[in-house]
N, C-alpha and C positions, 0 to 999 in steps of 0.2 A: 747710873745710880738713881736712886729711887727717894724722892723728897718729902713724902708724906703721907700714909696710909691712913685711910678711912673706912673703918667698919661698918658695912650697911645693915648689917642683922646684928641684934641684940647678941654680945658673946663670940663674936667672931675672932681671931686671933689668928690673921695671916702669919704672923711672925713666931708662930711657936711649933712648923714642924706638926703641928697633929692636927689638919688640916679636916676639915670634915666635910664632903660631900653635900652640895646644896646651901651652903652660906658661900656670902657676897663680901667683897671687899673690894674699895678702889682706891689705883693709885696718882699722884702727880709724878708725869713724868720728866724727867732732865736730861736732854742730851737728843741728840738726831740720830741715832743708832738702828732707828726702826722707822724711818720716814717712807720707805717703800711700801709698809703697809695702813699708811697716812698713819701714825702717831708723832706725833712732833712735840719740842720741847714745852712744856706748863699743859699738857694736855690731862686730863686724868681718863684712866684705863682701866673696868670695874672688869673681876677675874670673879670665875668662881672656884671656890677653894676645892682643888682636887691634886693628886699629888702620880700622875699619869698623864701621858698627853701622847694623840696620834703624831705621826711625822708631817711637819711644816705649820702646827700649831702655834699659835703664840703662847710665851708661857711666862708666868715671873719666878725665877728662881736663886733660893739662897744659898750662898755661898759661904762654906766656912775656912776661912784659911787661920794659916798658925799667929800671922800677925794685921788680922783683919776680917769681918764675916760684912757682905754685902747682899743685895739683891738686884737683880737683874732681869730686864724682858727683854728675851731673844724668841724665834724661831726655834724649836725641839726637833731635832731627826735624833734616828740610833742606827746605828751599824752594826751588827753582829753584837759586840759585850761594849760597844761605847755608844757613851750620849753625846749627841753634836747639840752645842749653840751656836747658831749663827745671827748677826747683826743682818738687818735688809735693809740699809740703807747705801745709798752712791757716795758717803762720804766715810762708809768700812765697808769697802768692796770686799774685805778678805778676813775679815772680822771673824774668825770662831775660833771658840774653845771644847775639849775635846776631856772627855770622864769618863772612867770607869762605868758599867750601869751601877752597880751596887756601891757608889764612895759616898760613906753617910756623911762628906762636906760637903752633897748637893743634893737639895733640895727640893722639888718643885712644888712652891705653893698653891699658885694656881694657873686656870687659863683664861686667857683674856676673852670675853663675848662681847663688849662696848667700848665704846669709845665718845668723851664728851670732851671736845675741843675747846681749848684754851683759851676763844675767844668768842663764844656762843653758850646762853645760858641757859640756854635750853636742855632738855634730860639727854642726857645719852642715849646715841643710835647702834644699833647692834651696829656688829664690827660686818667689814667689808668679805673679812676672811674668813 
């Protein structure tokens, strides 16, 4: 899950779904779900708003359920008509969830290009991946 969103461009609004190519927005992350591709827990992860992603992208995406709407950074693959998320980390080796391509309860906000570690305050380095 996802602890804090910050808009880097004036008007951005990762969380509403009408994402617009070319604004910035980053996250704090919580959880070791994505430690294989060095993001770790209080890290923040700037995406840019886009609502498509190649296979093995990093992505954040929200989730609408009936008793609960989240957001999420996994890994993006698709199969034929499904969307795969997977977790890259050794501590959910087996981590993924499996959509419809068209189920308007998911989302993708954006993709991730930077990464500024949780203990270094210096600007964010593009991402590794």
């Amino acid at each position: 899950r996802l602890h804090k969103v910050i808009p880097l461009v004036k008007g951005a609004k990762p969380s509403s779904g009408q994402a617009v190519n070319g604004k910035l927005f980053a996250l704090m992350i919580t959880g070791t779900s994505m430690l294989n591709a060095k993001i770790e827990d209080g890290d923040y992860v700037v995406f840019r708003c886009q609502q498509d992603a190649a296979p093995g992208e990093i992505v954040v995406v929200r989730i609408d359920n009936i008793d609960d709407s989240y957001s999420t950074v996994k890994r993006f693959y698709y199969q034929d008509d499904t969307v795969i998320l997977k977790a890259d980390s050794p501590d959910y080796p087996h981590w993924e969830r499996r959509f419809t391509r068209h189920d308007p309860t998911v989302v993708i906000l954006g993709k991730a290009i930077a990464v500024a570690k949780a203990n270094d305050k210096s600007l964010p380095t593009q991402a590794p991946w």
